[in-house]
Backbone as JSON Lines, residues from 0, in Angstrom:
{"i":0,"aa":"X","n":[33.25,-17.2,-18.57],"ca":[31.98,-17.65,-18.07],"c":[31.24,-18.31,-19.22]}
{"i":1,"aa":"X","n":[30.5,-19.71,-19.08],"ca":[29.98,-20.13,-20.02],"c":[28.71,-20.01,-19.74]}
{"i":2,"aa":"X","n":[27.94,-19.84,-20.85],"ca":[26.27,-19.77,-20.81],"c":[25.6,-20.41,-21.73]}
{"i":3,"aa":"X","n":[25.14,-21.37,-21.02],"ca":[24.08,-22.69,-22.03],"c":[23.13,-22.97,-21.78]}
{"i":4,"aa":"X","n":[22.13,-23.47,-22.47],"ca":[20.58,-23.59,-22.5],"c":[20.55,-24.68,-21.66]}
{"i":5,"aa":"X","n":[20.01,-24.89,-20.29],"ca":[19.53,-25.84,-19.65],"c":[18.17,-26.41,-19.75]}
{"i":6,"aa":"X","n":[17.62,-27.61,-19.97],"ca":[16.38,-28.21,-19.57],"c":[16.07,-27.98,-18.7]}
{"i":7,"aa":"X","n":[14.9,-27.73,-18.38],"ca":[14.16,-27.56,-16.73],"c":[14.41,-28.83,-15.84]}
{"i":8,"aa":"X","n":[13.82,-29.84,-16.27],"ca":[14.61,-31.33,-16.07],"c":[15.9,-31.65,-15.25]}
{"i":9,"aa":"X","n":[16.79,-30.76,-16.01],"ca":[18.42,-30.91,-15.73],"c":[19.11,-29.93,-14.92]}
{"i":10,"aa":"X","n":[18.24,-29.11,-14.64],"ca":[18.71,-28.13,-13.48],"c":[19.12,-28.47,-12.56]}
{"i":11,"aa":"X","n":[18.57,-29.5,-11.5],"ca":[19.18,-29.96,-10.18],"c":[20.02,-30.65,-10.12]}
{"i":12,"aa":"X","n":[20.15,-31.7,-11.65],"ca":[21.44,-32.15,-11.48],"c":[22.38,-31.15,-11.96]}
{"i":13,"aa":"X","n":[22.49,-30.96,-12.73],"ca":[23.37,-29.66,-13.02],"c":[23.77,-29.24,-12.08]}
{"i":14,"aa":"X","n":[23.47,-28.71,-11.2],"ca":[23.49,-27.45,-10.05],"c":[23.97,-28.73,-8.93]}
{"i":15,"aa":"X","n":[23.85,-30.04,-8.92],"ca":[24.54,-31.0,-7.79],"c":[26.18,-31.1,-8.21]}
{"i":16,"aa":"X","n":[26.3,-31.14,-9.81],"ca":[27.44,-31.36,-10.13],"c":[28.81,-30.38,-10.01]}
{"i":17,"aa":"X","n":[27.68,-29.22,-9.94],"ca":[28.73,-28.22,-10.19],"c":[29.75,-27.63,-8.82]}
{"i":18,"aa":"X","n":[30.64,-27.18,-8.56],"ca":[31.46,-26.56,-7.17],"c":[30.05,-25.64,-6.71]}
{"i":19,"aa":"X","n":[30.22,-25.37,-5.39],"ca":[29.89,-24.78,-4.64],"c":[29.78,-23.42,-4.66]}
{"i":20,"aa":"X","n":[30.88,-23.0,-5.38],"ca":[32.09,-21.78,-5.01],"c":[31.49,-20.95,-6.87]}
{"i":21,"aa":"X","n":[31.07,-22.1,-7.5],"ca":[31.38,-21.37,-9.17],"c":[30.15,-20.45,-9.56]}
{"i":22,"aa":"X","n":[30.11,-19.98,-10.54],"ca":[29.3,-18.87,-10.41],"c":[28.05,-19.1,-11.71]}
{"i":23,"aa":"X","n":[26.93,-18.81,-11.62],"ca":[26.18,-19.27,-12.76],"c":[24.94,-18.06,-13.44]}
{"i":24,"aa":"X","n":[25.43,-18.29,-14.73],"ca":[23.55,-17.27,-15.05],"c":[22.58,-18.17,-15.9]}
{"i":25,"aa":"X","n":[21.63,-17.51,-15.61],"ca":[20.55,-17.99,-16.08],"c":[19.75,-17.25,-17.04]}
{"i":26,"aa":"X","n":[19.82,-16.32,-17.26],"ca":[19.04,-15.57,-17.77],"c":[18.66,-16.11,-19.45]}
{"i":27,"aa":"X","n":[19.41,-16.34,-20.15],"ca":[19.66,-17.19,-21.35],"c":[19.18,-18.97,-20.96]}
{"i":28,"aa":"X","n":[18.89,-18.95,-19.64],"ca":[18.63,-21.24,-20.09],"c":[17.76,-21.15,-20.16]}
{"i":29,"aa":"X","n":[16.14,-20.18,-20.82],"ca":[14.87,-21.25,-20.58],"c":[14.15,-21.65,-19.65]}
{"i":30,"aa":"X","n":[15.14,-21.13,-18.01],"ca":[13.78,-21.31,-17.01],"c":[13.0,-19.68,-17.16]}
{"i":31,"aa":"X","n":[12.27,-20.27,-16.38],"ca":[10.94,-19.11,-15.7],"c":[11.66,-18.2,-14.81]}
{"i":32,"aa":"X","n":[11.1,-17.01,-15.32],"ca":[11.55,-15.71,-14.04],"c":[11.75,-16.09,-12.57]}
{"i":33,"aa":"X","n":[10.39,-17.02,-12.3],"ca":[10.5,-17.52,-10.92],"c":[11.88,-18.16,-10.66]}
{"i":34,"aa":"X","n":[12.01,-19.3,-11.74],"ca":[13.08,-20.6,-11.38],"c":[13.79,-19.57,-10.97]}
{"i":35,"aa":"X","n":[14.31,-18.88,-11.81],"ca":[15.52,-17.85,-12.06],"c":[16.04,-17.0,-10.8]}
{"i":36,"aa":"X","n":[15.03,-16.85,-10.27],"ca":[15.1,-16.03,-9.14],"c":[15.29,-16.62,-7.71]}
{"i":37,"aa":"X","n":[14.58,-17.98,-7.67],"ca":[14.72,-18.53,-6.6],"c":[16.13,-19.45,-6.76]}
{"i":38,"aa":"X","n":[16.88,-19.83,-8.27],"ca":[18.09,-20.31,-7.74],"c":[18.84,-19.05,-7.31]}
{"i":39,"aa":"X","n":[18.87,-18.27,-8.24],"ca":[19.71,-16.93,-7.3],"c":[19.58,-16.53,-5.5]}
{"i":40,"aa":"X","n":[18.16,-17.52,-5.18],"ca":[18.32,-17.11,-3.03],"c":[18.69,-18.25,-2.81]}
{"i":41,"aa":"X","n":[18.61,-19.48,-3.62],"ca":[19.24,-20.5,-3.32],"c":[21.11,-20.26,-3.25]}
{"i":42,"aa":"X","n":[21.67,-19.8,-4.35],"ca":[23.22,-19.53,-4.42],"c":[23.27,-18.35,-3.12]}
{"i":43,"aa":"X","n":[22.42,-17.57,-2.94],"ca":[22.76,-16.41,-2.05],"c":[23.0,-17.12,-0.4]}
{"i":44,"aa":"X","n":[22.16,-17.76,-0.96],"ca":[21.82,-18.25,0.8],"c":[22.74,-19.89,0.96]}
{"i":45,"aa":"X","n":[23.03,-20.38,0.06],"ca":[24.52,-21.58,0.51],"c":[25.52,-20.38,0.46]}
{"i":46,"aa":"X","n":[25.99,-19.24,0.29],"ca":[26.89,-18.54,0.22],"c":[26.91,-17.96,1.47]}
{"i":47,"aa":"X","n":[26.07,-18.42,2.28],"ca":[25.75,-17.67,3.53],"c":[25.56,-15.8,3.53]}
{"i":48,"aa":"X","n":[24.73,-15.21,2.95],"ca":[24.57,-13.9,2.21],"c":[23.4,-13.57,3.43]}
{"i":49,"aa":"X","n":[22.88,-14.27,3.84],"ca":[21.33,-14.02,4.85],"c":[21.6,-14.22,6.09]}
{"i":50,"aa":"X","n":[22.94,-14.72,6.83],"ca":[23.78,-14.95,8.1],"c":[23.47,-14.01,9.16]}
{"i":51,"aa":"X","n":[23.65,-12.62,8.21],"ca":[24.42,-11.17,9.55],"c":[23.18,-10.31,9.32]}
{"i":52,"aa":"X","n":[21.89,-11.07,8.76],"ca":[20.96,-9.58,8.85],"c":[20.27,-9.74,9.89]}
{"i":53,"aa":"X","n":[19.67,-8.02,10.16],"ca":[19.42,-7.37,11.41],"c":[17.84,-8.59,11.69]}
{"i":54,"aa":"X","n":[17.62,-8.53,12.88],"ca":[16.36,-9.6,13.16],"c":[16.18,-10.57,12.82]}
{"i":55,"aa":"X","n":[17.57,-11.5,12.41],"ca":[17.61,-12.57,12.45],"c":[17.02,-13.75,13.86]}
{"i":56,"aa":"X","n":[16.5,-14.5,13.35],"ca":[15.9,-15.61,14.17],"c":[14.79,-14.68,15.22]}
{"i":57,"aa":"X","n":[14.32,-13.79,14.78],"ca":[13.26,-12.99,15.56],"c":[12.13,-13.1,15.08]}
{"i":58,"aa":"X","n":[10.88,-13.42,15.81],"ca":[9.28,-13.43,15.38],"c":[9.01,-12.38,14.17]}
{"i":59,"aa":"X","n":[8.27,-12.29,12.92],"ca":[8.2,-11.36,12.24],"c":[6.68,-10.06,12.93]}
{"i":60,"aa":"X","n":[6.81,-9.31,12.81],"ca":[5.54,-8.51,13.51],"c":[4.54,-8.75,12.02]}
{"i":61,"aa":"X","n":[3.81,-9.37,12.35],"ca":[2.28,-9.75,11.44],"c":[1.21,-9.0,11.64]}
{"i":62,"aa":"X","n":[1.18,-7.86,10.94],"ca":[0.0,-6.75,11.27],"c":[-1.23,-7.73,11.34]}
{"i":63,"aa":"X","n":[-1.99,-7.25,12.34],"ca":[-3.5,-7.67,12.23],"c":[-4.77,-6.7,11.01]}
{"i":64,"aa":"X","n":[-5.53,-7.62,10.76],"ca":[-6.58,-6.99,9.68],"c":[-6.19,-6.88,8.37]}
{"i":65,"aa":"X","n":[-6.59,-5.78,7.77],"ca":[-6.14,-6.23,6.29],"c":[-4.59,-5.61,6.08]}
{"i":66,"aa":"X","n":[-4.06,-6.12,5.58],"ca":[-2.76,-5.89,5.08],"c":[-2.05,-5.27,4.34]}
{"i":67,"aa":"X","n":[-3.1,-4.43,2.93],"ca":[-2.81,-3.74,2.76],"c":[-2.98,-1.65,3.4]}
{"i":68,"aa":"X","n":[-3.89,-2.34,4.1],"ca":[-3.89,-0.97,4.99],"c":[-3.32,-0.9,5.99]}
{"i":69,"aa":"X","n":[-2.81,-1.93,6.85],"ca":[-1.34,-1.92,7.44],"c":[-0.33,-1.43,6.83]}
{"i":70,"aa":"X","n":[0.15,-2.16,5.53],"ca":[1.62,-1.44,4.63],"c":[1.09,0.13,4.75]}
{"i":71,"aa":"X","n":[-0.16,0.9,4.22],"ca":[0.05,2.52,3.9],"c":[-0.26,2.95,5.52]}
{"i":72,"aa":"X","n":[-0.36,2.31,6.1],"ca":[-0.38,2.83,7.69],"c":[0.74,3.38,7.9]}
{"i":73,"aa":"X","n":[1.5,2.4,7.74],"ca":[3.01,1.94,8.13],"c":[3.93,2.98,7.19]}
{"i":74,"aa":"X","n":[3.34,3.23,6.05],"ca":[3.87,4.37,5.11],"c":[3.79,5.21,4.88]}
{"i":75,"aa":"X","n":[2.72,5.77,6.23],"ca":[2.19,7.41,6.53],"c":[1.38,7.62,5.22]}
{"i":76,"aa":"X","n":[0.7,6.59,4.66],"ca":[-0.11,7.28,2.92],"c":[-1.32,7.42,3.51]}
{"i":77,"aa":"X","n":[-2.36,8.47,3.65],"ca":[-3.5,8.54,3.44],"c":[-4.52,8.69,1.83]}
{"i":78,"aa":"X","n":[-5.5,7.63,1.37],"ca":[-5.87,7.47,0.53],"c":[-6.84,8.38,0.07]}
{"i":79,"aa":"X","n":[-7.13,9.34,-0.53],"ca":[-7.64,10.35,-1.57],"c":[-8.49,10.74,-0.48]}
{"i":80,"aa":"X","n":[-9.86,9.38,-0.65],"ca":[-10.97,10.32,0.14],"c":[-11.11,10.33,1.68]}
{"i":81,"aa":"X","n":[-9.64,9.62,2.43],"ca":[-9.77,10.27,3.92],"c":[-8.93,11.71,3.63]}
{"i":82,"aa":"X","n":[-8.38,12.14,2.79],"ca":[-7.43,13.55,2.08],"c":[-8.42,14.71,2.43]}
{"i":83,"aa":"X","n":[-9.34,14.01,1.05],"ca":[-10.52,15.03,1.58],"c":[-11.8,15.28,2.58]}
{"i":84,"aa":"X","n":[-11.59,14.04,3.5],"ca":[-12.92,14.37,4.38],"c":[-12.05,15.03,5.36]}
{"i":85,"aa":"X","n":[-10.44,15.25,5.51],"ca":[-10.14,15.92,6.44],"c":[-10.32,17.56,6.06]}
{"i":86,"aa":"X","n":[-10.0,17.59,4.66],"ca":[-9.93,18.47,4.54],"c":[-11.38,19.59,4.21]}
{"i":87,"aa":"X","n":[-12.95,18.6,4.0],"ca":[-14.25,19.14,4.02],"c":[-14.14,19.41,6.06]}
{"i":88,"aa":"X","n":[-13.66,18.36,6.77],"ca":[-13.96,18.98,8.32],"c":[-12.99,20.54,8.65]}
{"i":89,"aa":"X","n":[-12.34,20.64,7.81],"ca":[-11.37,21.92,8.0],"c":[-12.18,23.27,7.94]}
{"i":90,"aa":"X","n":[-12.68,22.6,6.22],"ca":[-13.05,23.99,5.74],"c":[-15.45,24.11,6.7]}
{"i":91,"aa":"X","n":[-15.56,22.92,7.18],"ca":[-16.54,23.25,7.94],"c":[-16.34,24.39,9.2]}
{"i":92,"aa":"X","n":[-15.3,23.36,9.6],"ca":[-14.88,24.13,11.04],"c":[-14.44,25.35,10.55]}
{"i":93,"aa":"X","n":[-13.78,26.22,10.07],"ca":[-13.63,27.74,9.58],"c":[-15.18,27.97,9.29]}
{"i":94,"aa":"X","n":[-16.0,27.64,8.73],"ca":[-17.09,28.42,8.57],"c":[-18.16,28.61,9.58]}
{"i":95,"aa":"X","n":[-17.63,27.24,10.61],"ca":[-18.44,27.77,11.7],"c":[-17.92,28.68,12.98]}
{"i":96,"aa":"X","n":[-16.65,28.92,12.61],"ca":[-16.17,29.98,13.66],"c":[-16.12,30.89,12.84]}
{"i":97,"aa":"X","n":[-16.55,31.36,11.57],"ca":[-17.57,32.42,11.26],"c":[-18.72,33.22,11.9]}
{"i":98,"aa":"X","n":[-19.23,32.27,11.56],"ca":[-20.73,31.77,12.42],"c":[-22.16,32.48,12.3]}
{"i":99,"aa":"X","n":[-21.36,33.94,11.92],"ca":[-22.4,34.92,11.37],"c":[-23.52,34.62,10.39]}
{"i":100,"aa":"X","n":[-22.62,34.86,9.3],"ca":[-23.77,34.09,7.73],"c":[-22.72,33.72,7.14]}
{"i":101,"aa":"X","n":[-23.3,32.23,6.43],"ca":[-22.73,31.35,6.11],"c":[-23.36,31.48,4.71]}
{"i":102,"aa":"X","n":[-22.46,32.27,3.59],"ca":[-22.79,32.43,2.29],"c":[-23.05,31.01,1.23]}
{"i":103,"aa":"X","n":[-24.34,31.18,0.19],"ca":[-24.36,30.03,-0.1],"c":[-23.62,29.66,-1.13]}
{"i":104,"aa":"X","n":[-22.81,30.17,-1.94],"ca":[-21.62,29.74,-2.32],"c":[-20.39,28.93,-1.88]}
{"i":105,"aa":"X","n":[-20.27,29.35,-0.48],"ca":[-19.64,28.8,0.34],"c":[-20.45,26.96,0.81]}
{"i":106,"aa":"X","n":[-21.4,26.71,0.67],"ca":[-22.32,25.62,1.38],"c":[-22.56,24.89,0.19]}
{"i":107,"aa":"X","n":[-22.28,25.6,-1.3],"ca":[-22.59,24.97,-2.45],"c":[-20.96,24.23,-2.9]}
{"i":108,"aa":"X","n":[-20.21,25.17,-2.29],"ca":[-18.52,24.31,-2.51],"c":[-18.76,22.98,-2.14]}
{"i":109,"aa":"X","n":[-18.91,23.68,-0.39],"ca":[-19.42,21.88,0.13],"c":[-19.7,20.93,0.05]}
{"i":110,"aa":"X","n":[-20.51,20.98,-0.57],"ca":[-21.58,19.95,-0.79],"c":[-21.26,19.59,-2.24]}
{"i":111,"aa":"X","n":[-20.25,20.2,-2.92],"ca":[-19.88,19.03,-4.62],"c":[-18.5,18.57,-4.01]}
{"i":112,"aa":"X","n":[-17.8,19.18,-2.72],"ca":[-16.6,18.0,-2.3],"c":[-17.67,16.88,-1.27]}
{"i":113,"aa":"X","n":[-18.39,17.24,-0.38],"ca":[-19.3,16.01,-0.12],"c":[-19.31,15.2,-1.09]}
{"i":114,"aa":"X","n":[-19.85,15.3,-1.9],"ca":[-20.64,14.72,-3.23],"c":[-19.6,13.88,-3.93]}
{"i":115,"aa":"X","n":[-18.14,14.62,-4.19],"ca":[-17.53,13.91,-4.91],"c":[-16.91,12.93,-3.79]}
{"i":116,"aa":"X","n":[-16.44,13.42,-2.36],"ca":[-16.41,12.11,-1.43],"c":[-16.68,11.1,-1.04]}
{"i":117,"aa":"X","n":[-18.25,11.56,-1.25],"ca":[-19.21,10.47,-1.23],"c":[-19.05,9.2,-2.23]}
{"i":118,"aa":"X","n":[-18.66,9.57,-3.56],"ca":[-18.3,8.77,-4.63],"c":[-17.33,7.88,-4.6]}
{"i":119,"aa":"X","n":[-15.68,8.56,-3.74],"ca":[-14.52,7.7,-3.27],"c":[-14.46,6.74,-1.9]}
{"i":120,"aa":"X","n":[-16.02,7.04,-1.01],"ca":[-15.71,6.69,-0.03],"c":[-15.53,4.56,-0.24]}
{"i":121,"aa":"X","n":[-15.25,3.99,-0.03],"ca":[-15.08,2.04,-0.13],"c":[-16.31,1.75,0.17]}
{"i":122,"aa":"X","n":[-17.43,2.59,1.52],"ca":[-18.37,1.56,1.94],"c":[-19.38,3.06,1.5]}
{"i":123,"aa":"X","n":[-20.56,2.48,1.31],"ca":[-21.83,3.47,1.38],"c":[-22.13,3.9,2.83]}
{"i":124,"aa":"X","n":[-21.16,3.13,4.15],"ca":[-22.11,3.27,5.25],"c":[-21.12,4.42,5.85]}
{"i":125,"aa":"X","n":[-20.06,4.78,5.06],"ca":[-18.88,6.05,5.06],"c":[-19.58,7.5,4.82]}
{"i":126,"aa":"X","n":[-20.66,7.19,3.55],"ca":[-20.95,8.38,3.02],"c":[-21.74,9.46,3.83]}
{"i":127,"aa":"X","n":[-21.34,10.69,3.99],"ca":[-21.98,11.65,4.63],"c":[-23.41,12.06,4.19]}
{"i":128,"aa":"X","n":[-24.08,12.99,4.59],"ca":[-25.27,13.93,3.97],"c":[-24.66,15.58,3.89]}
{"i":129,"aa":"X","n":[-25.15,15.94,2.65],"ca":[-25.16,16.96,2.52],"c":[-25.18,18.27,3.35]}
{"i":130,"aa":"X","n":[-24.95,19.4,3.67],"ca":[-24.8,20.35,4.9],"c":[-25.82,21.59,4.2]}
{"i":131,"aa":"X","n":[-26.86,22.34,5.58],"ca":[-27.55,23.2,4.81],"c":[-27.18,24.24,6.11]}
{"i":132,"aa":"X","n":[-28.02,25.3,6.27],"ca":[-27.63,26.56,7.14],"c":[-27.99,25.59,8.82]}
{"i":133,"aa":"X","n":[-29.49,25.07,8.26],"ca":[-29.76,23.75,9.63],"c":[-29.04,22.86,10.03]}
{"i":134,"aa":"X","n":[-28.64,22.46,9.67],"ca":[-27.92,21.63,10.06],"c":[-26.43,21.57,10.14]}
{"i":135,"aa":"X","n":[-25.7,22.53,9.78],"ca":[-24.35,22.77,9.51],"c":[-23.64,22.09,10.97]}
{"i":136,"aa":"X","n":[-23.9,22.37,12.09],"ca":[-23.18,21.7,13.5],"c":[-23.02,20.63,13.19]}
{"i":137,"aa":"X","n":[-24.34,20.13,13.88],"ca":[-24.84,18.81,13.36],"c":[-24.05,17.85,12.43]}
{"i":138,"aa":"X","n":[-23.55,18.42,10.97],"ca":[-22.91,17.43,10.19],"c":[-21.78,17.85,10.52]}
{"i":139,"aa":"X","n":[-20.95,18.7,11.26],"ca":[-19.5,18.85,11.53],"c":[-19.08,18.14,12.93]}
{"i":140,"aa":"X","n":[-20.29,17.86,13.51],"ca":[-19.75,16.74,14.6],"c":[-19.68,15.34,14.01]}
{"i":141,"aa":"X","n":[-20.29,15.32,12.78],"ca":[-20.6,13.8,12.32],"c":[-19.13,13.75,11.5]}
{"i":142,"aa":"X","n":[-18.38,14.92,11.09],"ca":[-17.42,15.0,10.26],"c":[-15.9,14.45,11.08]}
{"i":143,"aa":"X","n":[-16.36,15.01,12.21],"ca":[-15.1,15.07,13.15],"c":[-14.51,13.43,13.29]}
């Protein structure tokens, strides 16, 4: 196998002159990662390498909205602070099928995972209010 420094210039002729069939690297000529990569789907694909895959000539499914919250949809990832607002509606709901007295240690936990939620949430119009003995329902229907 020979390996020589190509001009960027001289690539296409190069690559007209050469068989079909012969085999080439690049990694040593001087193009760009890109070049590099796209003659390699270029050789893949005159080699017919992209022929027999599954959903060929089929519409691609184009998630609607933003796209990257499609991909972690699609990847079962939930991001930190929906982690924890499920997990502040958990520990609400146990304290209100308590229901008795609601210790304030317990309401002071709360309210620094509120707090720090509040900090991860993307929009301000996400962020909750704080929970007191009054209002405790009240913000666990807003939690739900």
């Amino acid at each position: 196998m020979i390996i020589e420094a190509i001009p960027e210039t001289k690539v296409e002729e190069k690559l007209s002159n050469e068989p079909s069939g012969s085999s080439r690297q690049f990694w040593n000529s001087g193009l760009s990662a890109q070049d590099w990569i796209s003659e390699m789907y270029r050789e893949q694909e005159r080699k017919g390498a992209f022929e027999h895959l599954a959903g060929k000539g089929k519409p691609l499914d184009i998630p609607q909205g933003d796209l990257m919250n499609s991909i972690l949809k699609e990847a079962n990832f939930l991001p930190a602070w929906l982690t924890l607002q499920h997990e502040i509606r958990d520990q609400l709901e146990k304290l209100l099928e308590t229901d008795s007295t609601v210790s304030d240690p317990a309401l002071i936990e709360i309210n620094e995972r509120i707090t720090k939620y509040n900090s991860m949430v993307p929009s301000p119009m996400l962020q909750k209010w704080k929970v007191t003995h009054a209002n405790m329902r009240q913000q666990f229907e807003r939690w739900k």
